[in-house]
Backbone as a ProteinNet text record, in pm:
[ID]
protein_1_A
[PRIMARY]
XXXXXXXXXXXXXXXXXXXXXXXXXXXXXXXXXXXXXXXXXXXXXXXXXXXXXXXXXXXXXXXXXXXXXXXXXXXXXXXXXXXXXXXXXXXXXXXXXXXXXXXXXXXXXXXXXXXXXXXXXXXXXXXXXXXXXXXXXXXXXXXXXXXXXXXXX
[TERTIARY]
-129.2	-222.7	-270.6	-253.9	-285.5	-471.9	-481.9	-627.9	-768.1	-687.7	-754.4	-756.2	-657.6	-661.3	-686.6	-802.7	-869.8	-932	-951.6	-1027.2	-1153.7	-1157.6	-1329.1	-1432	-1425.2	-1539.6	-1569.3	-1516.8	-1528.4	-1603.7	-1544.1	-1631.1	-1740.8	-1749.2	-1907.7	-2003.7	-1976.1	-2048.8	-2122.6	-2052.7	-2096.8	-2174.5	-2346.8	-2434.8	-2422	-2406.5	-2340.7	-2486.8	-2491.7	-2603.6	-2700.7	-2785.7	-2902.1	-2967.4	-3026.4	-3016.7	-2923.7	-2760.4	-2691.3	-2666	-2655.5	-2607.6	-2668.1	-2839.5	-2949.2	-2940.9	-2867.2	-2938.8	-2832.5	-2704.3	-2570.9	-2450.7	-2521.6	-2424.1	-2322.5	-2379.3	-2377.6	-2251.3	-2234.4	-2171	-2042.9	-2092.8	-1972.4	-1918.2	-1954.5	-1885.3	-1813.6	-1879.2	-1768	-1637.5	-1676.1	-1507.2	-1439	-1495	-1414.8	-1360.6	-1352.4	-1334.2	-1222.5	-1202.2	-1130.7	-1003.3	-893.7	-737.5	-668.1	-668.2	-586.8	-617.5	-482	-579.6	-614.6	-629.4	-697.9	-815.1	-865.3	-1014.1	-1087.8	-1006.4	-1085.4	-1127.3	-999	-1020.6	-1135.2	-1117.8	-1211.9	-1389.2	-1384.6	-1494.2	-1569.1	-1483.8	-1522.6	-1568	-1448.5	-1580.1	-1651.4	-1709.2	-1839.3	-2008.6	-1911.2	-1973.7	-1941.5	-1907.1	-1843.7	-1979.6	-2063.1	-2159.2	-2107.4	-2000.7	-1965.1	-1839	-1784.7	-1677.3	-1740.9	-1737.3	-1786.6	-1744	-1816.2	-1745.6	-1818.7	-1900.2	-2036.1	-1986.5	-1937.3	-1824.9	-1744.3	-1685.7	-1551.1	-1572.9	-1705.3	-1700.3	-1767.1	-1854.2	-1921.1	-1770.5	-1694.1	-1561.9	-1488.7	-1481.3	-1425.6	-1461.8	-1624.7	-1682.4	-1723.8	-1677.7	-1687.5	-1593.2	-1491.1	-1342.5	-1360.5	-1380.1	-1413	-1490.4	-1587.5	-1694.7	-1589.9	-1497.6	-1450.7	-1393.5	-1299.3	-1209	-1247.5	-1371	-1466.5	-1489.5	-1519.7	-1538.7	-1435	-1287	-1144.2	-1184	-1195.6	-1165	-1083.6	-975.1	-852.7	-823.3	-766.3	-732.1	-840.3	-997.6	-1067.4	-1122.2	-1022.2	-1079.4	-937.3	-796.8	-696.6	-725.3	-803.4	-854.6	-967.2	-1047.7	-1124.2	-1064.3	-982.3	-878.4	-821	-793.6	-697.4	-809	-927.4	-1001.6	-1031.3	-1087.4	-1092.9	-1007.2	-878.5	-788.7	-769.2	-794.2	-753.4	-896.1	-1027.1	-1157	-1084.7	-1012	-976.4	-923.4	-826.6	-713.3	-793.2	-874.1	-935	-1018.2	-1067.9	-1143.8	-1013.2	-927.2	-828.6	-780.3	-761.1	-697.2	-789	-949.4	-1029.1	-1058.7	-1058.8	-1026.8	-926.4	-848.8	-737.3	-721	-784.1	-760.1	-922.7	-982.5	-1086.4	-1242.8	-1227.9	-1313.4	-1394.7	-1445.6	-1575.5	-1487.9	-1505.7	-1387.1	-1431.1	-1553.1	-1586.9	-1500.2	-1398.9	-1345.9	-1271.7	-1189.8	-1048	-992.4	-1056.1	-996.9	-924	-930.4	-801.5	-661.5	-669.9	-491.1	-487	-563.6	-514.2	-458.4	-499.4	-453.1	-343.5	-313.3	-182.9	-146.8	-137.8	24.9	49.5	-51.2	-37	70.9	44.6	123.8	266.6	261.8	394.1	506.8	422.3	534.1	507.7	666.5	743.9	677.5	692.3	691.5	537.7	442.2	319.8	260.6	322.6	282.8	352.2	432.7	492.8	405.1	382.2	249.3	116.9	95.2	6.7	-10.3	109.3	143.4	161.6	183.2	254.6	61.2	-3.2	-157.3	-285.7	-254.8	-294.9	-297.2	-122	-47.5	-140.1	-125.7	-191.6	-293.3	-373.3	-521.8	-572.6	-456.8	-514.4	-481	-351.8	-310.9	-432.5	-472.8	-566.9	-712.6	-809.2	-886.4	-789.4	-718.4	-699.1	-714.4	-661.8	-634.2	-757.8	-856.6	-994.9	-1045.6	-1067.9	-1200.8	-1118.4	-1052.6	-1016.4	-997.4	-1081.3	-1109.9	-1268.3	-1274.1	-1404.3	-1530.1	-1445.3	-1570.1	-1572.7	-1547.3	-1559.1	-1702.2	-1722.8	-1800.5	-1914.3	-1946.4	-2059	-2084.5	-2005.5	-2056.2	-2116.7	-2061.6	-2171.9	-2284.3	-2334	-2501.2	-2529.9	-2486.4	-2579.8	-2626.6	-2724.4	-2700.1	-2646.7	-2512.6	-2438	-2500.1	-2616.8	-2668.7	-2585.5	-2527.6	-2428.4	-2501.7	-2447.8	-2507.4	-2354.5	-2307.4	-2175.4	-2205.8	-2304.6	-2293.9	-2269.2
-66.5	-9.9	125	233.1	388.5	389.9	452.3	468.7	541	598.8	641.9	504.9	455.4	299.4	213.3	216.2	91.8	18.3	-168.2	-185.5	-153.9	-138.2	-98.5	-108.5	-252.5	-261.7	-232.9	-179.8	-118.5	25.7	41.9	203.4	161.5	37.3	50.9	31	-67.9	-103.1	-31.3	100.1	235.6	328.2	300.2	393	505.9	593.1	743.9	800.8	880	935.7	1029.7	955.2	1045.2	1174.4	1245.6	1366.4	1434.1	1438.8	1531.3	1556.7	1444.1	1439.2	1519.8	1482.7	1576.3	1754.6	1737.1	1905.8	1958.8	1882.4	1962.4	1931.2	1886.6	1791.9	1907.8	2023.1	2135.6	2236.4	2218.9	2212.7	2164.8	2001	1950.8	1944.9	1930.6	1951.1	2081.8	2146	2274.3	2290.5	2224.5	2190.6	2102.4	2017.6	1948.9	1986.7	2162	2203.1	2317.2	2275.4	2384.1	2347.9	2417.8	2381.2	2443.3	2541	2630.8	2583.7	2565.8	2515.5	2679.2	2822.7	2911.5	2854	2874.8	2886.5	2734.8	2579.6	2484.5	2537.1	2612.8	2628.3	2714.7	2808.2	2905.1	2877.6	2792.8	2750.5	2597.4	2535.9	2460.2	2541.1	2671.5	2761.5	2824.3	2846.2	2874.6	2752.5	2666.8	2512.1	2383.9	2443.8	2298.6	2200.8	2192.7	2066.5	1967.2	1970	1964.9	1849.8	1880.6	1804	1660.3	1577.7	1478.3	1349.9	1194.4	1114.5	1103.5	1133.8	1145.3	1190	1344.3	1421.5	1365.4	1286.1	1219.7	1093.4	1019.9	903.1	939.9	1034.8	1060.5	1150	1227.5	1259.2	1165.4	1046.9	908.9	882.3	865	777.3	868.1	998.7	1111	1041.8	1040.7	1051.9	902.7	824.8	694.6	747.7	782	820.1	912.7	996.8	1104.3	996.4	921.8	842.2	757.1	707.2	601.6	662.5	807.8	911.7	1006.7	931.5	957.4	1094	1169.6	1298.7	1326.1	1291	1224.3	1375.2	1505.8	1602.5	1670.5	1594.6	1680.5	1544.5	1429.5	1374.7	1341.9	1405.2	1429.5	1549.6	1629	1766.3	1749.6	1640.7	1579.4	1501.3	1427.3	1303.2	1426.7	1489.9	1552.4	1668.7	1679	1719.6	1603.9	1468.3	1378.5	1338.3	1332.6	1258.6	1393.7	1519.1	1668.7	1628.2	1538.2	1543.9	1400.2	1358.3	1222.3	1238.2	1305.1	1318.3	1464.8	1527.3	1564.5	1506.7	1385.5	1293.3	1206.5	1169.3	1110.2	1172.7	1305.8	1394.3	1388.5	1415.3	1386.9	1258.1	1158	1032.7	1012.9	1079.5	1022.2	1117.9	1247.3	1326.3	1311.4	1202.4	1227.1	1299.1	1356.6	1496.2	1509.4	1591.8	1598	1687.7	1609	1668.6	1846.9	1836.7	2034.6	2121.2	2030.5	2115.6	2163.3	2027.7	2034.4	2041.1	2086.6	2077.1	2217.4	2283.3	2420.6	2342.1	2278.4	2196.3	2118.9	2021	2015.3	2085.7	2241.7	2340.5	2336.6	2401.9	2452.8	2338.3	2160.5	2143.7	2121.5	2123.1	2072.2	2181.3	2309.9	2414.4	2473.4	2400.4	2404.7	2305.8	2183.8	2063.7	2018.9	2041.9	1946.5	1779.5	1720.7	1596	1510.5	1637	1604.9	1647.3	1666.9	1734.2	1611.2	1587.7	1446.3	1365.9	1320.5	1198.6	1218.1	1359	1434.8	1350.9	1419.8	1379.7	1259.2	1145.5	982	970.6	999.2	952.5	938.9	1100.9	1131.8	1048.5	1008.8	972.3	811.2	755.3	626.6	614.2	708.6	723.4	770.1	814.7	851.8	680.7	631.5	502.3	396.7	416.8	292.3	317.1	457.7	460.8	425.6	514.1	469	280.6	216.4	76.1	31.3	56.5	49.6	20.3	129.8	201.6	129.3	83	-13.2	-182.4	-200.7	-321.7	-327.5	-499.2	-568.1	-508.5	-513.1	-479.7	-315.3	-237.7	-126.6	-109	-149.2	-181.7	-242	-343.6	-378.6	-312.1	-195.6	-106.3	10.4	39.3	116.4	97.6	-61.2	-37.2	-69.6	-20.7	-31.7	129	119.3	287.7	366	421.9	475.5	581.1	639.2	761	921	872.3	988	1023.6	1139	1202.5	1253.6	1117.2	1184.1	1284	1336.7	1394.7	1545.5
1441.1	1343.9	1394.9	1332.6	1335.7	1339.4	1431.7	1488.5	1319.9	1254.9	1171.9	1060.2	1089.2	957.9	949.6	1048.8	1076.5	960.8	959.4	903.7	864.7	718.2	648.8	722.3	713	794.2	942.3	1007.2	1157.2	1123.8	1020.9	990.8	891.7	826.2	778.5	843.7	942.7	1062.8	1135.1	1140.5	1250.2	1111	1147.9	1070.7	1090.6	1005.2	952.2	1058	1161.2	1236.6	1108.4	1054	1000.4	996.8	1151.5	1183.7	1124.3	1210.9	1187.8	1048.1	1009.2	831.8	782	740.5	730.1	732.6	903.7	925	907	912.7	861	747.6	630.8	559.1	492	461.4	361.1	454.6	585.9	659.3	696.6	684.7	688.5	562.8	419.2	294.1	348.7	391	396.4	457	539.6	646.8	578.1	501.4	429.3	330.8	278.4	152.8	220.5	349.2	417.3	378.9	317.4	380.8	448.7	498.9	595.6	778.5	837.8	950.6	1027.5	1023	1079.4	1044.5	907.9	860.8	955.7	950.3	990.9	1163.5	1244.5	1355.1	1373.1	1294.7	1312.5	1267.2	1141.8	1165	1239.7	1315.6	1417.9	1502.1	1581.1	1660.8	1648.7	1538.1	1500.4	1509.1	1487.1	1482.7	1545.1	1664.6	1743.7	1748.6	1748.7	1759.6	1590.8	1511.1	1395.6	1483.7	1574.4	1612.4	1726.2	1627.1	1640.7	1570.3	1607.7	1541.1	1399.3	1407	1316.4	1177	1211.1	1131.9	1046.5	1139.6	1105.9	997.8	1041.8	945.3	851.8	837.7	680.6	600	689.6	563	513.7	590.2	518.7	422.9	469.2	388.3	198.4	209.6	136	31.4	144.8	55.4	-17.4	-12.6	-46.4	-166.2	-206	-317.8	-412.9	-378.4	-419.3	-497.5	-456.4	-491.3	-642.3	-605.4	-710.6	-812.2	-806.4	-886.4	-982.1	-924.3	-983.6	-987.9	-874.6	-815.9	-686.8	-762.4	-662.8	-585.8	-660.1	-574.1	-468.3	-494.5	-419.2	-280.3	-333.7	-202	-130.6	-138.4	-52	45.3	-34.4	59.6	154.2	124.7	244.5	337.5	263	367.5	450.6	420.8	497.2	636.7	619.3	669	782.6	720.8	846.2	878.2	861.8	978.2	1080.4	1028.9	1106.1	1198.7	1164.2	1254.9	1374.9	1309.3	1357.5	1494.8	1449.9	1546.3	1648.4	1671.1	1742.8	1833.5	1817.5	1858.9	1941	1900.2	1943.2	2074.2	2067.1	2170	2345.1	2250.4	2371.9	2428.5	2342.3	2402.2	2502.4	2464.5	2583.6	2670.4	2642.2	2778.2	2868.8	2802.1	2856.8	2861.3	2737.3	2745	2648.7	2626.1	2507.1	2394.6	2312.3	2145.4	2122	2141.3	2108.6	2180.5	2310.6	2459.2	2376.3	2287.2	2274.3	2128.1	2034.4	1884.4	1908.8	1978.7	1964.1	1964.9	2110.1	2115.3	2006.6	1921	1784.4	1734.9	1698.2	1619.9	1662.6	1803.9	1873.8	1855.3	1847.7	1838.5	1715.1	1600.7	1441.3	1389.3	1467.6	1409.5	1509.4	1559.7	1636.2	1732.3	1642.1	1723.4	1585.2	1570.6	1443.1	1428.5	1576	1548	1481.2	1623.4	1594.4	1455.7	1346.8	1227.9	1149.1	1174.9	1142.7	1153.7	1245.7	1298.5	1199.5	1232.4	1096.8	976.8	913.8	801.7	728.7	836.9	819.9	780.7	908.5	916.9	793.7	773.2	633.6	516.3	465.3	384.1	367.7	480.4	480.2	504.6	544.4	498.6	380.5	274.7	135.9	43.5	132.6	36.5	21.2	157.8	165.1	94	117.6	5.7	-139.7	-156	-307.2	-341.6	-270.4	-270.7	-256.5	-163.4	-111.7	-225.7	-270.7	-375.7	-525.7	-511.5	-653	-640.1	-486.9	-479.8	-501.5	-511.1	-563.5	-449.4	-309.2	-170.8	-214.4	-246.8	-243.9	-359	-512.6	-576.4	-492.4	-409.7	-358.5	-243.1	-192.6	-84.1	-135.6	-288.9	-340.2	-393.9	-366.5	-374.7	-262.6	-155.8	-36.8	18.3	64.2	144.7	237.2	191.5	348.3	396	324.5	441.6	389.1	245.8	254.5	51.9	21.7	-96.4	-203.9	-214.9	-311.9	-423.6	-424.3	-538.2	-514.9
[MASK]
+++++++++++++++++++++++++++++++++++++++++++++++++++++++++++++++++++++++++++++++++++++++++++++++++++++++++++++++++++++++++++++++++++++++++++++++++++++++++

């Protein structure tokens, strides 16, 4: 099982951090509206306190609402924003390190190793299948009356 495809509930479980949401939501919509990977790189370094897991599960949990909302092309452009937050988090996990070090080598190998753009791409793909599948099940309906901490609108 691919680290971004985890079961639902592992990511509902983990409360969306309040603060950051708060003081930077307007922010992170924005990275999430990014598609070029210069512009995402470039504005992570402007905003590395943004590369986080925090980040990562409110763009899920985005793309999930987008979805409910049958605003399908604008929540592939978020999916595709958090698995790009995902797999940054992933990198420092395993090298050890704090994710703000290391989202450049994301960039550098997304854009120049064939394979790892592959991996990319597979990740994505099945992180858009499964919201879609998600958000047209019965649990998806009773997670939207609870409060995720997040402002689909």
């Amino acid at each position: 099982q691919s680290f971004i495809n985890q079961k639902r509930k592992e990511i509902e479980d983990e409360t969306v951090s309040e603060p950051l949401m708060q003081k930077h939501e307007q922010k992170i919509r924005h990275f999430g509206m990014l598609s070029r990977w210069d512009d995402s790189q470039r504005f992570l370094s402007d905003h590395p306190y943004l590369v986080c897991e925090e980040t990562s599960r409110y763009l899920m949990l985005w793309c999930f609402h987008l979805e409910a909302e049958q605003k399908r092309a604008l929540m592939e452009q978020v999916a595709h924003q958090a698995v790009v937050m995902q797999f940054i988090i992933e990198i420092a996990k395993s090298c050890n390190v704090d994710p703000r070090g290391c989202f450049r080598l994301f960039f550098q190998k997304a854009k120049v190793r064939e394979g790892y753009f592959e991996a990319f791409k597979n990740e994505l793909e099945a992180f858009k299948t499964r919201v879609r599948i998600w958000s047209q099940s019965h649990g998806f309906q009773t997670m939207l009356l609870h409060d995720l901490n997040i402002n689909p609108g």
